[in-house]
C-alpha positions in Angstrom: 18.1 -17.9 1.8 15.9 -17.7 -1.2 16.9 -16.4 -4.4 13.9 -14.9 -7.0 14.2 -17.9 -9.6 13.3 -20.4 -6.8 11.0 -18.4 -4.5 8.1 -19.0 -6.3 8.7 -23.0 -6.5 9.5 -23.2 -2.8 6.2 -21.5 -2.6 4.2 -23.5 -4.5 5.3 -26.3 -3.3 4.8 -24.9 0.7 8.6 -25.6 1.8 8.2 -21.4 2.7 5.2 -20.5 5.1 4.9 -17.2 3.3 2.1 -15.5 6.3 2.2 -12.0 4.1 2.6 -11.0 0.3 1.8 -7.6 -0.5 1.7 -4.7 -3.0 0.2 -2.1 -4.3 -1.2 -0.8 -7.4 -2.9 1.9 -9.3 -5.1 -0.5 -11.1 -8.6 1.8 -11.5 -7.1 3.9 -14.2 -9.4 3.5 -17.4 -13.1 4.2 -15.8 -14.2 7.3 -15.5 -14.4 7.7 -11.4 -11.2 9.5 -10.0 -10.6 8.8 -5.8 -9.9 5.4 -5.2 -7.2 3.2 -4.0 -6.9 -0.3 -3.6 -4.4 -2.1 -1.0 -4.8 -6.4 -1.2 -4.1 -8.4 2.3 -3.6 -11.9 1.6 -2.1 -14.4 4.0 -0.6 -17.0 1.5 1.3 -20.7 2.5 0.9 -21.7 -1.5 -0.1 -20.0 -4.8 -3.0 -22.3 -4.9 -4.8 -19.9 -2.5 -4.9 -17.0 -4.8 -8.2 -18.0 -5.8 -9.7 -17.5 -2.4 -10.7 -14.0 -1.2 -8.3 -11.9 0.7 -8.5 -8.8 1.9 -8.6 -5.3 0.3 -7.8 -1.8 1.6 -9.4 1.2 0.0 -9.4 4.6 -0.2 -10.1 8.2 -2.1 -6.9 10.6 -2.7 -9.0 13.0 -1.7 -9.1 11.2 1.4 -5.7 9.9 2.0 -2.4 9.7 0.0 -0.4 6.9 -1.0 2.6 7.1 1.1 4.4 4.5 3.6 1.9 5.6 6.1 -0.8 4.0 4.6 0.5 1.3 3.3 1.8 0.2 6.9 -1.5 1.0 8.5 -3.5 -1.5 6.2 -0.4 -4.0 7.0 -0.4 -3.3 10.7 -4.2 -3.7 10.7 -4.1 -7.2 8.6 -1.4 -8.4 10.9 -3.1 -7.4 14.3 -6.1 -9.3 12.9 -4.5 -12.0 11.6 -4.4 -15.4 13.7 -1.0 -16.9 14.0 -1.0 -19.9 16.2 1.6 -22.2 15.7 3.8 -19.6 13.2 7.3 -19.2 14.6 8.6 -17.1 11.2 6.8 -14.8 9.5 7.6 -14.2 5.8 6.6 -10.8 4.0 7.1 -10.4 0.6 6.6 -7.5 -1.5 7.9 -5.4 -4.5 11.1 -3.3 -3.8 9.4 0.4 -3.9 10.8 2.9 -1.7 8.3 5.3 -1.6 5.4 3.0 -0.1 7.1 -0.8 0.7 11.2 -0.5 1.4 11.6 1.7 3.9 12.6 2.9 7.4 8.5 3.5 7.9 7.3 -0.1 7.4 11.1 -1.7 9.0 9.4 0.9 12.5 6.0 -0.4 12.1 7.2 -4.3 11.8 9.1 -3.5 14.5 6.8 -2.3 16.9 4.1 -4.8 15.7 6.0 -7.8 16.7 7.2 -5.6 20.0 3.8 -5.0 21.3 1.4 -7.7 19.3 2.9 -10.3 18.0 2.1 -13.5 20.1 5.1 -15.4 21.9 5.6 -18.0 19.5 6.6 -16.3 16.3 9.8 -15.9 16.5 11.0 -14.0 14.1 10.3 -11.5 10.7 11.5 -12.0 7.6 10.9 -9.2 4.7 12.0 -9.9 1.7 12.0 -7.7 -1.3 12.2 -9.6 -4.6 14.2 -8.0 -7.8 11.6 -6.2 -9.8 10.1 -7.7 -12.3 11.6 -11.1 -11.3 8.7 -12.6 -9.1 4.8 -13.0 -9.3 3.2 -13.2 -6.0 -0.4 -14.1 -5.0 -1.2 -10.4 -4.6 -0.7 -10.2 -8.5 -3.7 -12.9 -9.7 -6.4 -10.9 -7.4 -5.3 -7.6 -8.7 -5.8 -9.0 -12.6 -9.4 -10.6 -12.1 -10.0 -6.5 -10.8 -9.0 -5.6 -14.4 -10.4 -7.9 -16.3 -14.2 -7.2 -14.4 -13.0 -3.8 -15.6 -12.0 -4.1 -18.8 -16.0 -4.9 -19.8 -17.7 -2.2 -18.4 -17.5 0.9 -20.0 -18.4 3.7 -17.3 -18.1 3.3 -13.6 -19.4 6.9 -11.9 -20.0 5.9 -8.4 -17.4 5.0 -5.5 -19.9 2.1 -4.1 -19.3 0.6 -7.8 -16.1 0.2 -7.7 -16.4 -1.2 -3.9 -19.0 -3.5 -5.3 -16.3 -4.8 -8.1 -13.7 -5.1 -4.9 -15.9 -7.1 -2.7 -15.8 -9.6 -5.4 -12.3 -10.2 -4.8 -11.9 -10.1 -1.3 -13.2 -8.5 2.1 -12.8 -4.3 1.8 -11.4 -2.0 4.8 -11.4 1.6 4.6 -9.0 4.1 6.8 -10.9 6.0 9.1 -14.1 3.6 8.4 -12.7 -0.1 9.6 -9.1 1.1 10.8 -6.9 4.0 11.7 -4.4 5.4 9.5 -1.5 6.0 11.5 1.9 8.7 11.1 4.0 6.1 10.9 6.9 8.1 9.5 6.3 10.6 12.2 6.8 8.0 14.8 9.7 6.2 12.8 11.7 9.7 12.5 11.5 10.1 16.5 12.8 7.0 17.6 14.8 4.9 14.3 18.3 6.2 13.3 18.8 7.6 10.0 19.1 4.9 7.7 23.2 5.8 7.0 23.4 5.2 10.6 22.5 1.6 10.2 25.0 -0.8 10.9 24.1 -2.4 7.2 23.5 -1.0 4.1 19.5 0.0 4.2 19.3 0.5 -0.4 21.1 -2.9 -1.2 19.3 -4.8 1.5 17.2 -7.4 0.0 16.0 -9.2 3.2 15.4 -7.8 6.6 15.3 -10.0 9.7 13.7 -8.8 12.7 14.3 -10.5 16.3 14.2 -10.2 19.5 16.7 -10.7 22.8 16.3 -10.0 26.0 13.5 -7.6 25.5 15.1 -5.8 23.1 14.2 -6.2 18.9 16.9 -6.3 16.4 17.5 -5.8 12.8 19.3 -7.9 10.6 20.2 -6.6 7.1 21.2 -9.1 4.3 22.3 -8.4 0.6 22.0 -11.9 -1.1 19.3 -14.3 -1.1 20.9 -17.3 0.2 22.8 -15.8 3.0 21.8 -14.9 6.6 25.3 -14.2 8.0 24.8 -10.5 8.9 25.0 -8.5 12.5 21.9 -8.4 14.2 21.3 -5.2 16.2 19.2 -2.5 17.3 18.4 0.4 14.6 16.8 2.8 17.4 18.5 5.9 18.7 20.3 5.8 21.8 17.7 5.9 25.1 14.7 5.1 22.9 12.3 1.9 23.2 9.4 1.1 21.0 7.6 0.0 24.2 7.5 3.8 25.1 6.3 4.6 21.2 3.0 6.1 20.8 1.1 6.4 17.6 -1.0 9.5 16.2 -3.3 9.2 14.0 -4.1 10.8 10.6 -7.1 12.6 9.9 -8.5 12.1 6.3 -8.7 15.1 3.8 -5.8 15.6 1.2 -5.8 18.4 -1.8 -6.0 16.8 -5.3 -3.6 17.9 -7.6 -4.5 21.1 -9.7 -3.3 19.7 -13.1 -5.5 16.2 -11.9 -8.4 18.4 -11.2 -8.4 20.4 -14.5 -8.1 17.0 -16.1 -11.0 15.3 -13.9 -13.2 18.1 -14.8 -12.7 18.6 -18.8 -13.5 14.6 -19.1 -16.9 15.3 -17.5 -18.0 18.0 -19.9 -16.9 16.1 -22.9 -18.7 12.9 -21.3 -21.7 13.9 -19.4 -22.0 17.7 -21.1 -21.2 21.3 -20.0 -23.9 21.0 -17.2 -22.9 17.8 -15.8 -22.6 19.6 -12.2 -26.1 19.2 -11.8 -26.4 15.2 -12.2 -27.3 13.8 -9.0 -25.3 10.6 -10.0 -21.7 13.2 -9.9 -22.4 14.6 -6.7 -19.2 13.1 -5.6 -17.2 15.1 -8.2 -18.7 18.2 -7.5 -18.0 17.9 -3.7 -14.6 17.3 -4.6 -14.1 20.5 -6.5 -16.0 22.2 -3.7 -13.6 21.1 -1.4 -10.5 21.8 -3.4 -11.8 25.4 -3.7 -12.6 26.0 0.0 -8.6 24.5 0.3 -7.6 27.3 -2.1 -5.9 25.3 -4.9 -3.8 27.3 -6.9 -5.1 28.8 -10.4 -3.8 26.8 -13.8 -1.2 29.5 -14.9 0.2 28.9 -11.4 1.0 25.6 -12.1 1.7 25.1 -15.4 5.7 24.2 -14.3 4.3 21.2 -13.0 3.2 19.9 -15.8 5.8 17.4 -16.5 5.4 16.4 -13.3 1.9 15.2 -13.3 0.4 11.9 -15.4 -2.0 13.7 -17.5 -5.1 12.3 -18.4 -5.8 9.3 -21.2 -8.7 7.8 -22.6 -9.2 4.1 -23.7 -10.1 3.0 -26.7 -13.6 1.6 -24.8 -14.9 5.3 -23.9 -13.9 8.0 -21.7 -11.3 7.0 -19.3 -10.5 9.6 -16.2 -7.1 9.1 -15.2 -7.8 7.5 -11.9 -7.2 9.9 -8.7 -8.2 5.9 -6.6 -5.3 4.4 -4.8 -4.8 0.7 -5.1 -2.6 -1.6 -2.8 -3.0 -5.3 -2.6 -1.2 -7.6 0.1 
């Protein structure tokens, strides 16, 4: 019922209890420390809060990647922790990206939140997914105070830096650390019906409603903004409940990318020197190639067909920038 131009006054002005914005973001990408990520939680009535700290999920790519699983984990986790007395909708709004936000993984694990966790009075999901480009949501202000902190320091070597730069902005959770990471496309696959199977249009969809009746949770699919005049029923596969769902959980330790690791590892010769694997302060990095080794990543002439498939390094005008292997999300 909202369309983009207006969203953001309703919200302002607090006609639209908005409980959820998120999005994610590689932000990190001009200091020289590769493995992080970044996912921002922040439960937002009215713009006016986006100066208040919210919550911010973290992690190496060497640790996990940045796929729908992990982007619902952080969301599952903020919403399970999340106090919501006295909501009846809940509203969340993020970009349209298939790959991590608009998808059949985070429609299951909305689903099977409000199934098993949501409390009795909210009523009802709403997840609406703004044209690109067309919005700016709380998520968005936290994200540029990051950069601008950023922006005026020159080298950043350390993980615990840039957590110390995050915690500025907002309490940070790690996967594995402060919450699971969860296969939530694993889970989604076994029990959801393929998206053409829907009884809506799953790539046009620009708002997704998600009820309940008589035990059972339903899906409501609308194309416009101001509508909400679409079928509401269940997207599972016949004989399937999400009350009979389990979740498994994802154990960290992913292989970097060849190309990323060549790239990595020429920026720390031309900035620290040829011997730079014996600084104690790049301990991290060397682990990293130590691992990658033992994981038998293939040699550069093996992958040199990729190369238009990988963002190569770049360096900033300010010094040396390592193309950032850390993953950042904001909510």
């Amino acid at each position: 019922m909202i369309h983009p131009s207006e969203l953001r006054n309703h919200v302002k002005s607090g006609q639209i209890p908005v409980e959820q914005a998120f999005e994610n973001q590689d932000v990190l990408q001009k200091r020289p420390n590769p493995l992080f990520g970044e996912f921002h939680s922040r439960p937002s009535p009215n713009l006016k809060e986006c100066a208040d700290k919210g919550f911010i999920y973290t992690w190496g790519e060497h640790e996990y990647p940045k796929g729908s699983n992990e982007i619902a984990s952080a969301l599952f986790h903020r919403l399970k922790n999340t106090d919501f007395t006295g909501t009846t909708v809940l509203r969340c709004v993020a970009d349209g990206c298939g790959g991590q936000n608009k998808n059949t993984t985070m429609m299951f694990m909305l689903q099977y939140w409000f199934a098993k966790h949501a409390p009795n009075n909210l009523k009802k999901i709403e997840a609406v997914f703004p044209i690109p480009g067309h919005l700016f949501i709380p998520p968005d202000r936290v994200f540029a105070q990051i950069e601008k902190k950023l922006k005026k320091i020159e080298t950043l070597v350390e993980p615990s830096e840039f957590d110390n730069i995050l915690s500025e902005s907002g309490t940070v959770f790690k996967p594995g650390r402060d919450y699971a990471d969860h296969d939530w496309k694993k889970t989604s696959n076994a029990f959801l019906k393929p998206p053409a199977q829907w009884h809506f249009k799953f790539a046009p969809t620009k708002r997704f409603f998600i009820t309940k009746r008589n035990n059972k949770v339903l899906v409501q699919g609308e194309v416009f903004y101001r509508s909400e005049v679409g079928a509401r029923q269940s997207v599972l596969k016949n004989k399937r409940s999400i009350m009979t769902s389990k979740l498994t959980t994802v154990l960290p330790g992913t292989v970097v990318k060849p190309l990323k690791l060549r790239d990595v590892q020429n920026l720390l010769t031309k900035h620290f020197g040829p011997n730079w694997d014996n600084d104690g302060r790049l301990a991290f990095y060397k682990n990293i190639f130590a691992s990658a080794a033992h994981e038998g990543v293939p040699r550069e002439e093996e992958v040199q067909s990729s190369l238009d498939a990988i963002a190569l390094t770049q360096f900033s005008n300010e010094g040396w920038g390592i193309k950032m292997l850390y993953k950042a999300v904001r909510i």
